[in-house]
N, C-alpha and C positions, 0 to 999 in steps of 0.2 A: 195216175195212181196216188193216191193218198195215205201216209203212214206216219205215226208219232215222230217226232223227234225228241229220240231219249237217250239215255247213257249207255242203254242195250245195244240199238239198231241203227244211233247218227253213221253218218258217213265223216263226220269229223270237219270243220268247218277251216278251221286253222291249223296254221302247218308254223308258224312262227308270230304266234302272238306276242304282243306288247306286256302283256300281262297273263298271270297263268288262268287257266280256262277249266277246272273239274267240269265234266263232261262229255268232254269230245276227243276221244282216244285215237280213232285211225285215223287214217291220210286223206284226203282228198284227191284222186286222181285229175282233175280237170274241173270242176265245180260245181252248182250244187244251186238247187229250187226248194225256198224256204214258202211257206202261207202261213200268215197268223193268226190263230186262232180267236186273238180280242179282237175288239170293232172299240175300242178305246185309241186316239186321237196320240194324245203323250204316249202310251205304253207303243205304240205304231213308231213315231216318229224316234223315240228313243232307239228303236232294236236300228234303223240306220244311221241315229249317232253311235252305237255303238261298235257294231258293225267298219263302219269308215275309222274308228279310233284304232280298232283293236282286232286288225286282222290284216295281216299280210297276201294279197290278193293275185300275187303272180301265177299265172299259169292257172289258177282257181275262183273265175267267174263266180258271181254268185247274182241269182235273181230272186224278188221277196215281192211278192203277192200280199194285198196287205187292202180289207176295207174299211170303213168308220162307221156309226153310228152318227148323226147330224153335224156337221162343225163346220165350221169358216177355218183357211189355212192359208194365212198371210206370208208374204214374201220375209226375206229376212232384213230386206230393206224399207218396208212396207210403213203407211199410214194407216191405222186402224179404224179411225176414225174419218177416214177422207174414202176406205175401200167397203166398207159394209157397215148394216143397219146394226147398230149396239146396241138401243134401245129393245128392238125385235127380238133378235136373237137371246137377250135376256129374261124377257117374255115368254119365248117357247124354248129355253132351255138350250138353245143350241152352244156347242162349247165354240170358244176362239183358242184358236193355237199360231203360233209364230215358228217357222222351220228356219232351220239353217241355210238351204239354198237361197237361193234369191229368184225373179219372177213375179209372177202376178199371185191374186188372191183366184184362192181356189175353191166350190162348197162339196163337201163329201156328204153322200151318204150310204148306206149297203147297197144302193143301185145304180155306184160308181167304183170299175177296178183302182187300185195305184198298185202301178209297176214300178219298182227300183230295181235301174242295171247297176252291180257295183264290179269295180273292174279296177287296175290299177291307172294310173294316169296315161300313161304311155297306149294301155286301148282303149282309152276313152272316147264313144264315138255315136252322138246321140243318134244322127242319122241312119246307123248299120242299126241300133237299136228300135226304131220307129219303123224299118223297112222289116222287121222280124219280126214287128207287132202285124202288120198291112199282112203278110206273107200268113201270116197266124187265120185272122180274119178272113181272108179269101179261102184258106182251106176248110173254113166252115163253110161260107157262104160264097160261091164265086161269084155272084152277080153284086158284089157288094165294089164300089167306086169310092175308094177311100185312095186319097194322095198327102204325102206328109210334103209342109209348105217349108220355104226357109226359113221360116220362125222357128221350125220345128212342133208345128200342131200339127193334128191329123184330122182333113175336112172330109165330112161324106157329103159326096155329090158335089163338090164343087165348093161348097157356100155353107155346112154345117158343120162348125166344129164338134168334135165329139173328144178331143183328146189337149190338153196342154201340156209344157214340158219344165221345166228348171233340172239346175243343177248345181254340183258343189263340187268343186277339185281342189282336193289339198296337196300336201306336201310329194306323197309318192302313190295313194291312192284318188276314187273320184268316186261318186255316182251321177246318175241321170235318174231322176222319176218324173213319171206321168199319168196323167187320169185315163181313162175310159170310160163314157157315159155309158151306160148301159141301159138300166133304169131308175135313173135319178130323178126324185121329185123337182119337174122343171119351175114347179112355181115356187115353191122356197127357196130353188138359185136365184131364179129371178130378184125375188124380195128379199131378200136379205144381203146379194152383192150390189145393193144399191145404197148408198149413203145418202142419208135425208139432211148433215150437216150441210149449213151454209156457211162462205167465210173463209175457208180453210186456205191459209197458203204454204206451201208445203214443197220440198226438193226430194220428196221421196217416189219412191221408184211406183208409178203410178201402171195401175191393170189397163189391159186394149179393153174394153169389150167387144164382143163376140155371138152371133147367133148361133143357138146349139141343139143338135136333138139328141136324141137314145137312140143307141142301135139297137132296143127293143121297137122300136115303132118302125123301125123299118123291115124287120124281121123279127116275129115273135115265137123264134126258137134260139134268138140269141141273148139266152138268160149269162147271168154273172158265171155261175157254172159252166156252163159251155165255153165262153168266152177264155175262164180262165187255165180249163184244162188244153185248151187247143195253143195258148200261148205258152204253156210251160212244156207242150209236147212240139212246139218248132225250137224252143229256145233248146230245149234237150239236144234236139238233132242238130242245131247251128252247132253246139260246141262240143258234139258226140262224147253226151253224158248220156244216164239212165233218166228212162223219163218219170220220176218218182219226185212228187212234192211233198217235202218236209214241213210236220207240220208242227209248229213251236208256238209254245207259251213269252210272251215278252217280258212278263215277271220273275221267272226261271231266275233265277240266282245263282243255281248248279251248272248254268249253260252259259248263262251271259253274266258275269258278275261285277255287280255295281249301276246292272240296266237300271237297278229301281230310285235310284240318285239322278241317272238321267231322266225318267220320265218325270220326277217330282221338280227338276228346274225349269222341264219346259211348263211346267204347270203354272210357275210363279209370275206373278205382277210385274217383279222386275223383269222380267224378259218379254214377256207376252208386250206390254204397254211400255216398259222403264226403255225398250230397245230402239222405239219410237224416235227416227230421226228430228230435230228440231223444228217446229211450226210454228206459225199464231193462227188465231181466228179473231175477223174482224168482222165484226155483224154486228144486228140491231133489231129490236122488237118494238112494238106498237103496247100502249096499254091505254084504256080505256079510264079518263078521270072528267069528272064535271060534265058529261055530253060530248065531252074532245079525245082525240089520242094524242097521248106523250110519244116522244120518241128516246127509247135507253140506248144506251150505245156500248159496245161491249169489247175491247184490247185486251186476247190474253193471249201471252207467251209461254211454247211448253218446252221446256228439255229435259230430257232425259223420262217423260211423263210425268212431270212437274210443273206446276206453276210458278214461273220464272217472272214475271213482268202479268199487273192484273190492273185493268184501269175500267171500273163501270161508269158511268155517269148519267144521270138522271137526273132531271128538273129538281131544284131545292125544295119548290114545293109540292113534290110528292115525294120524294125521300130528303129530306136533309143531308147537306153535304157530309157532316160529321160521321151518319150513316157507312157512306158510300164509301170512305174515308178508312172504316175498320170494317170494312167488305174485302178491301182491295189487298190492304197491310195482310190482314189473316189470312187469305188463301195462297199468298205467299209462300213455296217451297210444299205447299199439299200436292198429293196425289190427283191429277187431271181425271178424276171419277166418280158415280155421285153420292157412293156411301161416303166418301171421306166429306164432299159438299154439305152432306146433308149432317154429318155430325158436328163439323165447322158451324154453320147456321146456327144449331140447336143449342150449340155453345154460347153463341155470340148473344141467341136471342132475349138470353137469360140477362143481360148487361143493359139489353133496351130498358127503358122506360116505360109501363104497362098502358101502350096506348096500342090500343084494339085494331086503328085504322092502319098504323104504324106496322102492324103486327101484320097483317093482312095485307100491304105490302110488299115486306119483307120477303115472305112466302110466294109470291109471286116473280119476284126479281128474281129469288134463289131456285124456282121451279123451271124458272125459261133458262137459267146458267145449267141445271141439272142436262136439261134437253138438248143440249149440244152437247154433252159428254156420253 
């Protein structure tokens, strides 16, 4: 059953907030089934940092039903540009987000559930959570052969993933979240959890991959709906609550206040890309001069998503060293992406000397540095 969550009818979420809460008046007896109404990425990820900051979860479970609209959703440890197509996904608009847990990259879209268990630390327990999910699923469909592994995925039939897991435990509370394929466009997972970077060296916490289907293609009665009413009606009964899903706005200020501060950081550069454990990339491209190929060579250091350490090198006489020289100097402490490249260049190029060929170039050295970012 599906009902607003408002300052009328909540069931009251918090019992001893960190911060005061207008909104949520009564008690919680025992816990509580949230769904959100956006398919927005940040305003999603925000309601579970908020949620983990600022609620005291003894004795009051809470589970949050929650879809997206297209995105990539990188570990908190994650290489962005070593786990998915950047380029692509800019292309066809898909957003990128960086979560707080840690894990692999993950691709959303409305034809993939996310479940988050949040629970105090002490019952933090992904396994009782993934066996609630399986117990869920069968009570739709019994002939369905789904087993959760000790990674904590959940494979149909043995060999298709359909679910993966992370998580985050802080000081006195935790969550666990996890996907649900449902019906997710398989080919933009495909394409876009694939990175076309070469080069990359990197100590960041790298994705398995995984072959995956829908549990629409294996039953095509088991739409997102079904799937998610049947998991909020075992979860009901596992912690003998009402089986009513609350269904809440993430922008809500009167509910959640200060949610809208969190979704606007996870929005930001510095976190999405600035959070980017330390890498280089050492590669090299071909360009075509006189009937021959040159070979450029390309040393760049990033930290923090910055350009730390930049060494190009190309033949003298196709770029002059001088060139190459206030290439390397100026991208220096820039941002590792290609509108900051592209207005660096545009800067620079104004300082050249009007030689056409020089210019032409330029533009190509700075179009294959663009393409790795």
């Amino acid at each position: 059953m599906l009902i607003p969550f408002s300052m009328k009818n909540c069931f009251q979420l918090l019992r001893n907030l960190k911060v005061p809460a207008a909104g949520f008046k009564n008690k919680v007896k025992s816990g509580l089934i949230f769904q959100s109404v956006s398919s927005d990425i940040y305003q999603n990820l925000a309601v579970e940092d908020w949620i983990h900051d600022h609620v005291t979860l003894e004795g009051k479970p809470v589970l949050f039903l929650w879809r997206n609209s297209p995105s990539v959703v990188i570990g908190r440890h994650q290489n962005p540009w070593q786990e998915c197509n950047l380029n692509l996904m800019r292309e066809e608009g898909v957003k990128l987000a960086r979560r707080r847990s840690g894990g692999g990259t993950v691709y959303h879209d409305m034809g993939n559930i996310n479940l988050t268990f949040f629970t105090t630390k002490k019952k933090y327990d992904r396994m009782q959570n993934l066996k609630l999910v399986v117990r869920a699923l069968n009570a739709v469909q019994p002939q369905l052969d789904i087993q959760a592994t000790k990674r904590c995925d959940l494979l149909l039939d043995g060999q298709f993933k359909i679910s993966g897991t992370a998580s985050k435990i802080g000081r006195t509370t935790a969550y666990h979240h996890c996907t649900l394929l449902c019906s997710t466009d398989r080919t933009s997972l495909s394409s876009l959890l694939k990175s076309p970077y070469q080069g990359i060296r990197s100590n960041a916490t790298a994705s398995i991959p995984s072959i995956v289907k829908n549990l629409l293609e294996k039953d095509p009665t088991l739409t997102c709906e079904v799937l998610m009413n049947a998991i909020a009606a075992e979860y009901a009964a596992y912690h003998q609550i009402d089986n009513q899903i609350n269904l809440i706005n993430p922008t809500d200020e009167t509910l959640f206040p200060g949610i809208n501060n969190k979704a606007r950081e996870l929005q930001t550069w510095e976190w999405i890309y600035g959070k980017t454990p330390k890498f280089s990339i050492n590669t090299s491209f071909n360009v075509l001069y006189e009937q021959s190929h040159l070979e450029i060579k390309i040393f760049i250091d990033i930290k923090d998503g910055r350009i730390e350490i930049c060494n190009i090198e190309a033949p003298d006489h196709w770029l002059p060293l001088e060139i190459c020289d206030k290439l390397n100097s100026n991208f220096i402490g820039s941002k590792f992406c290609p509108n900051e490249i592209t207005m660096l260049t545009n800067i620079l190029h104004r300082t050249c000397p009007e030689d056409d060929e020089l210019y032409n170039r330029w533009n190509i050295l700075c179009e294959k540095i663009k393409g790795i970012m």
